[in-house]
Residue, then its C-alpha position, 0 to 999 in steps of 0.5 A: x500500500x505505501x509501495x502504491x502511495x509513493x508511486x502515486x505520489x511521484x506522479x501527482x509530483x510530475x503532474x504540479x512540477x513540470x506544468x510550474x518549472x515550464x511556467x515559471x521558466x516561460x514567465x521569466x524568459x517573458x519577463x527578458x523579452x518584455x522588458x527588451x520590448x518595451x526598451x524598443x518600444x521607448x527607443x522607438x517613442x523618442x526618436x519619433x518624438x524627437x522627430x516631430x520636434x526638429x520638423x516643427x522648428x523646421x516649420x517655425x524657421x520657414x514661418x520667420x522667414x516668411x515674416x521677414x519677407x513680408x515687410x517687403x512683399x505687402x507694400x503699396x510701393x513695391x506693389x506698383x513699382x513691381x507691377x509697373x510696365x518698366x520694373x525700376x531695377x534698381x528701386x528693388x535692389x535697394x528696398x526688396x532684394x538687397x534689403x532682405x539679404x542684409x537684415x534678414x540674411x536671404x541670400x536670394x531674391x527673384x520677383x516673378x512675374x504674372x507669366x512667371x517671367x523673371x522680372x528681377x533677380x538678386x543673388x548675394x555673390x552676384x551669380x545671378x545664374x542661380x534661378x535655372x529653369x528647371x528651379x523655377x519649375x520646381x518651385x511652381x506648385x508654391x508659386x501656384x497656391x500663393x497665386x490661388x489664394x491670392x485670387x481668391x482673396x478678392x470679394x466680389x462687390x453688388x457693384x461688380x467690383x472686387x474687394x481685396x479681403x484676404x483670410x484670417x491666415x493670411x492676414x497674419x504676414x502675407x499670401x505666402x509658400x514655404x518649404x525646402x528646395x535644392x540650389x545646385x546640390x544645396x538645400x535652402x528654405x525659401x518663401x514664395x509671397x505675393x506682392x500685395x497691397x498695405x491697404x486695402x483696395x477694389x479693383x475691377x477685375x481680378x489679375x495674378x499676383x507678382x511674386x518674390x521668391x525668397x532663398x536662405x540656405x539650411x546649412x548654417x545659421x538655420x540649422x543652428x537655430x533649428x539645434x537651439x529650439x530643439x535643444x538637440x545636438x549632433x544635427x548633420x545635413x546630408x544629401x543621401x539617406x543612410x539607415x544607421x543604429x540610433x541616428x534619427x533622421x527628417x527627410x527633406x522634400x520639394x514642393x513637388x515631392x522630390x527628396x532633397x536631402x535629410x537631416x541626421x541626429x544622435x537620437x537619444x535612447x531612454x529604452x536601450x539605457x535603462x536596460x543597460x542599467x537594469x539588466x543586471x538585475x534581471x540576471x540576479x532575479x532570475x538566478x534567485x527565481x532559479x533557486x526558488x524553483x527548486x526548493x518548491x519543487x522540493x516542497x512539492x514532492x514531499x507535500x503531494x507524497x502527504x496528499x495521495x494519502x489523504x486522496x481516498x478521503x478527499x474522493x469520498x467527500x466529493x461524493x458524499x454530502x457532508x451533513x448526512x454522510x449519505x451519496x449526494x445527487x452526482x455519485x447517486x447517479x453514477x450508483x443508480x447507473x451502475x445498478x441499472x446496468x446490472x440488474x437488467x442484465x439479469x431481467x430484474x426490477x429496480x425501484x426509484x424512491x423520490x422522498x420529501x419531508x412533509x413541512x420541513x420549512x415549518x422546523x427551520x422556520x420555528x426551531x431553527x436550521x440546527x434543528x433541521x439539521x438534525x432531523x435531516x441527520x435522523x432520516x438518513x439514519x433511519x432510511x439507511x437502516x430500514x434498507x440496509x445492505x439491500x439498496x441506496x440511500x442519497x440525499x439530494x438536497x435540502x429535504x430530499x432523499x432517493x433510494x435505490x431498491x434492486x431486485x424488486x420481487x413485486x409492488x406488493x413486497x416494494x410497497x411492505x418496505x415503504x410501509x416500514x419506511x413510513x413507520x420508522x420516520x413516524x417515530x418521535x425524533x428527539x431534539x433535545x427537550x422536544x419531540x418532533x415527528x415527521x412525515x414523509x410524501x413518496x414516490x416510486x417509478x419501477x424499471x424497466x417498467x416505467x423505463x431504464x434510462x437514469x435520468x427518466x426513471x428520476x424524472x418519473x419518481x420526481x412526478x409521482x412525488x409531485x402526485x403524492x403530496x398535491x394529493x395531501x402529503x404523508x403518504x406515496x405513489x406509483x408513477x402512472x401515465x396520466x400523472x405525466x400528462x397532468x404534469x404536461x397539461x399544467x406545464x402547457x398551460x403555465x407556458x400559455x398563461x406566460x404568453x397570455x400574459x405578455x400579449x395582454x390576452x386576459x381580462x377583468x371582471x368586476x363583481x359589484x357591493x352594495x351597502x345593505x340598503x341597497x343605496x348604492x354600490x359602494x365597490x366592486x372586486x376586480x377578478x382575473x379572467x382568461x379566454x384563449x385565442x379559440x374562445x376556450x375559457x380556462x377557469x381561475x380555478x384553474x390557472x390561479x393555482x398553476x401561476x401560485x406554483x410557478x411563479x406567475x402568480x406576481x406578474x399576473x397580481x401586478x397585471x391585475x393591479x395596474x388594469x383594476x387602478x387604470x379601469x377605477x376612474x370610469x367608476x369614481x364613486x367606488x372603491x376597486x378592489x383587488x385580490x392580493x396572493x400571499x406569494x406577492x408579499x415575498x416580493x421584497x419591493x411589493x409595496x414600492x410597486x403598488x405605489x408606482x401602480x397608484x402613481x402611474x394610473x394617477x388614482x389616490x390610494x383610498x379607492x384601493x382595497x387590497x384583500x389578503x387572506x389568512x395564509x398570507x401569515x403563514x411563515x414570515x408573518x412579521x415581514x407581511x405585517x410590515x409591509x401591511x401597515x405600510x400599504x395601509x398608512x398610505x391610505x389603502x384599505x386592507x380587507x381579511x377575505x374569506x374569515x373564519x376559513x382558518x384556525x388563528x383568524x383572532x390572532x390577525x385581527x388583534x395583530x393588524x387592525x383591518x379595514x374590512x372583514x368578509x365572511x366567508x361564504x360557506x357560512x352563508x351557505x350553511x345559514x339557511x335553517x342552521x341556528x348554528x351557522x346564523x349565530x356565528x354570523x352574528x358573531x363575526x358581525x358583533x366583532x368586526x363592529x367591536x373592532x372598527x371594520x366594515x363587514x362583508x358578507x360573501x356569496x350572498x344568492x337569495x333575498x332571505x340572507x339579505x334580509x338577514x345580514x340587513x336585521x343584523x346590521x352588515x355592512x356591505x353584500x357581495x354575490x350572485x344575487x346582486x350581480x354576477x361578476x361584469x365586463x367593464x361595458x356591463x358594470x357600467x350599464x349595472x351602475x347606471x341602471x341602479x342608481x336610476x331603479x334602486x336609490x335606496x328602494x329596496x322593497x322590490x326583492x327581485x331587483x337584483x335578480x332582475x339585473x344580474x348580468x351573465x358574464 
């Protein structure tokens, strides 16, 4: 055994060591290729950053020159006298072309004319060579954009005329052009301006402009300029372009795109010398990462030798529930397959046991979950005992078992062990001091009668355990079809009521009340009511109870709320009334979403009542009571329906002060001749009048109860004899009708009846 330990040791080892000594060899070689990266990464950053500052110096140099061009190029002077039939050559040596070369150190000058004839030229050695055709094309497209937005500069006036309104931008200096351009091999900023006037003029038809043409060479006095705005150092000015290790370099362009020349730099490496200073470092953590490697390699060894022993534990925990000790669902399974496989291959039964404890929420609720605990701890005990060796017992979850019971002789001998199931978990458990007793609702599906797929036996089981506690609890059943097509039936419906929902396919009925003196109807009571698409009427009886089970149950009470609040401003002088399902109360935002249904319809909240009935205080009561109160200090009513149905109804009416009582209708129904049933509705007159509360008696259908609850002093009736539940268009012919016909006239017995509508 230690033999087989060790080697499964070792290979739990292998399987943790080498996975780590790969990962952490990849991080660190990842740590080296990262760190290189981002080295070439900020090397890269700065050379491009370097790049983008020497060409905006270059760009502001070109700009100055072109300020210091200006001075010449827009004036009045040299407007006409370079625009003059006979240039005066010397006037624009002195003031334009030689002035410019002493203050501002161009060392050419042309001046251009409309046809782009050369009409001066000035050059600082007197090689006035310079300027050769081919020169002057490459400086053409400038000299065409300054003309251009030259041209364009002129307004046209109403008169025909035009104003001469050059932009904001040109208006800074002049119209003017830079950029680079090669003089015999030797790159020179130059500035191309149109000649302009100072003052602003109309003329009557627009011309080309004279342009000067304005040369300072790079090398030099520039480039030096260029060096001190970038604070860079090592610039060269070559012709050719030579990819070096960190020299950074411009290129230089002509107008017309030709490459001129670069400009070359000793790029400044911020990644490379970092890494220069880091390095070290990386190779010391990577000798300690190294070291550490081992040593958990080491630790490992020794710890997963101490876990292979503990790994049998470790599996029986991960397939057993840790409470009871028992198999949970997952390895119940896998046991139910294997069993199945077995025992059909020897053509015997197999029965699948679904259990659920009866009430087990009411323990945890009443004595607390360690108390559930150990009831949960008892059963397993006790269904493992009466089972033995002979089957599987699994808890499933919370309050549910399954159990296994191979090589089923009969349904009689299957149903003798239930019976001995039952009759052990009915003993008393004890809990300390108290004694609890439990009850037990089965069911039971039999292979391979009623399948042998796993899954489709448990689904079977599970259904007749739905079978046996809808059908009171405490006690089982066998799977059978027609539980199947019953599960289906309310499953389509609940799928058809979700859809009824969404597509606001229901309806509202509204039951009216009147006060006992028939008066006037003092409310009506809203009810759920559905007809599908092929005019099937499904009963609230029916879908009520399927939209409890499944949740539907808030969103149809809100649908009922919001259409009931909507409908109640057709019928102003009456209360609407609203059934409310205890499982709408478990809604923690309920009472938010009954005030956004008031606000939203604009309807004051004492024309809702709201009806509860006595199940709603069932487990939580105090949350419910909260949330009670709070409805009723916004000015709701809050009706207790169906009184005197449940056993603690004195209870709530001491705990809630309610605003309207209604008797339950099977008093009424028991009344006629039953001194008993009269004298109870007398009593819960006499006490709901003690208590302050309007009283309600329901499901009132001949003119002797009337009479009665009117001798007795009733409040309000409601039932078939006044009106049968109404679409809104017949409430509304009912309400009018009465007012006309029964304004407190209620000696005519038969008026009611005579204007019941069927619904």
């Amino acid at each position: 055994m230690q033999t087989k330990l060790k080697n499964s040791g070792g290979r739990i080892a292998n399987v943790i060591i080498i996975p780590l000594v790969t990962l952490v060899f990849l991080s660190v070689a990842g740590i080296f290729f990262l760190m290189h990266w981002s080295a070439r990464i900020s090397d890269d950053s700065a050379q491009q950053s370097q790049l983008q500052l020497i060409s905006g110096a270059l760009q502001l140099v070109s700009d100055d020159l072109a300020r210091q061009q200006s001075g010449v190029a827009t004036w009045d002077a040299a407007f006409h006298i370079t625009n003059a039939p006979n240039l005066d050559q010397e006037w624009v040596f002195d003031n334009m072309t030689h002035w410019l070369y002493a203050n501002h150190g161009f060392t050419k000058s042309a001046v251009v004319g409309k046809d782009y004839a050369v009409k001066a030229l000035f050059a600082h050695d007197h090689n006035n060579s310079w300027l050769t055709p081919d020169l002057l094309a490459r400086l053409k497209p400038a000299i065409a954009k300054v003309r251009a937005r030259y041209i364009i500069s002129f307004r046209k006036l109403p008169s025909g005329l035009y104003s001469y309104e050059p932009s904001q931008r040109d208006q800074r200096y002049s119209i003017f052009e830079t950029g680079v351009v090669s003089v015999k091999g030797e790159p020179h900023l130059f500035s191309v301006a149109a000649i302009a006037r100072q003052i602003q003029s109309v003329i009557p038809k627009r011309v080309p402009p004279t342009v000067m043409i304005s040369l300072a060479p790079l090398r030099g006095e520039k480039m030096s300029e260029i060096m001190h705005m970038t604070r860079l150092d090592g610039f060269i000015l070559a012709q050719k372009q030579t990819d070096r290790e960190g020299i950074g370099q411009l290129r230089l362009r002509g107008p017309t795109g030709a490459p001129i020349g670069v400009i070359a730099w000793q790029v400044d490496r911020p990644g490379t010398q970092m890494l220069t200073r880091i390095n070290p470092f990386l190779g010391m953590a990577a000798f300690m990462i190294t070291a550490v490697v081992i040593a958990v390699t080491a630790f490992t060894r020794h710890m997963t030798k101490r876990l292979a022993v503990s790994e049998a534990q470790a599996v029986h925990t991960s397939r057993h529930d840790a409470l009871s000790g028992l198999p949970n669902r997952a390895h119940f399974h896998r046991l139910l397959t294997d069993m199945l496989q077995d025992t059909n291959s020897r053509g015997r039964e197999t029965a699948v046991i679904y259990i659920d404890l009866d009430h087990f929420k009411d323990i945890n609720d009443t004595l607390g979950h360690s108390a559930g605990d150990m009831v949960i701890v008892a059963v397993g005990k006790r269904l493992t005992h009466v089972l033995g060796d002979n089957g599987i017992v699994a808890r499933i979850s919370g309050d549910e078992f399954a159990m296994v019971i191979p090589n089923s002789k009969s349904d009689e001998w299957l149903e003798y062990i239930l019976d001995q199931i039952q009759d052990e978990i009915s003993q008393p458990i004890k809990i300390g001091a108290r004694e609890l007793h439990a009850s037990l609702s089965i069911g039971a599906s039999v292979a391979p009668r009623d399948g042998i797929d796993p899954d489709e036996l448990l689904r079977k089981a599970d259904i007749a355990l739905y079978d046996a506690k809808e059908n009171g609890r405490n006690r089982r059943s066998f799977f059978e079809a027609n539980m199947e097509d019953h599960v289906q039936s309310k499953d389509k419906l609940s799928r058809e009521l979700r859809m009824a929902l969404k597509n606001d396919e229901l309806t509202l009925a509204y039951q009216p009340q009147s006060d006992t003196a028939a008066q006037r109807i003092v409310s009506v009571e809203a009810l759920a009511r559905w007809t599908k698409e092929d005019g099937t009427v499904v009963s609230p009886a029916q879908f009520i109870p399927v939209a409890e089970e499944t949740g539907l149950i808030n969103e149809l009470g809100l649908w009922v709320l919001n259409k009931a609040c909507a409908k109640a401003h057709d019928w102003p002088d009456v209360v609407m009334s609203v059934n409310v399902s205890p499982n709408q109360f478990k809604h923690p935002r309920f009472v938010e979403k009954v005030m956004a249904i008031l606000a939203t319809n604009n309807l004051a909240p004492q024309r809702l009542e709201i009806e509860v009935t006595e199940s709603v205080f069932a487990g939580r009561n105090d949350t419910v009571l909260k949330s009670l109160r709070r409805l009723k200090n916004l000015g709701i009513k809050v009706a207790l329906d169906d009184f005197g149905s449940g056993y603690s109804s004195l209870s709530y009416l001491r705990r809630f002060p309610f605003d309207t009582l209604k008797v339950d209708r099977d008093f009424l129904s028991d009344m006629d001749g039953n001194p008993e049933a009269e004298a109870i509705i007398v009593s819960i007159i006499q006490l709901g009048k003690a208590l302050g509360m309007t009283i309600v008696a329901e499901g009132i259908e001949t003119i002797e109860q009337i009479r009665f609850l009117q001798a007795h002093g009733c409040h309000r009736m409601q039932g078939y004899f006044i009106s049968q539940p109404l679409n809104e268009t017949d409430l509304a012919k009912f309400l009018e009708d009465f007012k006309k016909e029964h304004g407190g006239d209620f000696g005519r017995e038969f008026a009611f009846k005579m204007r019941a509508a069927e619904v």
